[in-house]
C-alpha positions in Angstrom: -10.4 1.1 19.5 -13.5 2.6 19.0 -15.0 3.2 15.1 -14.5 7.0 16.2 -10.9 6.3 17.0 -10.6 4.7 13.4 -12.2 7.4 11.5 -10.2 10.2 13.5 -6.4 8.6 12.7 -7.7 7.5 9.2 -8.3 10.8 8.5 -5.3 12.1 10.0 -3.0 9.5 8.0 -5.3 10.6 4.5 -4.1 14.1 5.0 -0.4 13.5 6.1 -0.4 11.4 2.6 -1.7 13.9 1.0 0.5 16.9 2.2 3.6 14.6 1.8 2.5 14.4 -2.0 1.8 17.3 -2.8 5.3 18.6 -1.3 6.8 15.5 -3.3 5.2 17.0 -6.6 6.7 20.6 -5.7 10.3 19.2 -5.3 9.9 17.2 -8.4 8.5 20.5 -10.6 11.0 22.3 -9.1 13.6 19.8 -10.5 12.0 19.8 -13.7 12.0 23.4 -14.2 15.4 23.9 -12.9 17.1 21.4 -14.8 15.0 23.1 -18.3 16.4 26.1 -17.2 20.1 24.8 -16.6 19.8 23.5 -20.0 18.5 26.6 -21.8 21.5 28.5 -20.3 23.7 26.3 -21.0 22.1 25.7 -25.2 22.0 29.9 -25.0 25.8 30.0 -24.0 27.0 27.7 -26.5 25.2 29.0 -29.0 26.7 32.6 -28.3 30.5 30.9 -27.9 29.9 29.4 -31.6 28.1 32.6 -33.2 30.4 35.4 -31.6 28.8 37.9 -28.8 28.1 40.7 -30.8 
């Protein structure tokens, strides 16, 4: 294998890691924000069973 070669599927591999973290870090905000918002729902409706719905 040529030093070509090397420098062709290193840089092939680099940017494969890097797309695979960058959708990694998407599904993990996602997650994040989803669950905050599940939990602000939830804090919103118990808070309007305990008050009353006016």
């Amino acid at each position: 294998m040529t030093f070509n070669d090397q420098f062709t599927l290193f840089t092939i591999a680099s940017w494969a890691a890097a797309a695979l973290a960058f959708i990694i870090g998407l599904l993990i905000m996602y997650w994040v924000i989803r669950l905050a918002v599940t939990h602000g729902l939830r804090s919103h409706h118990h808070w309007l069973e305990d008050n009353g719905r006016r």
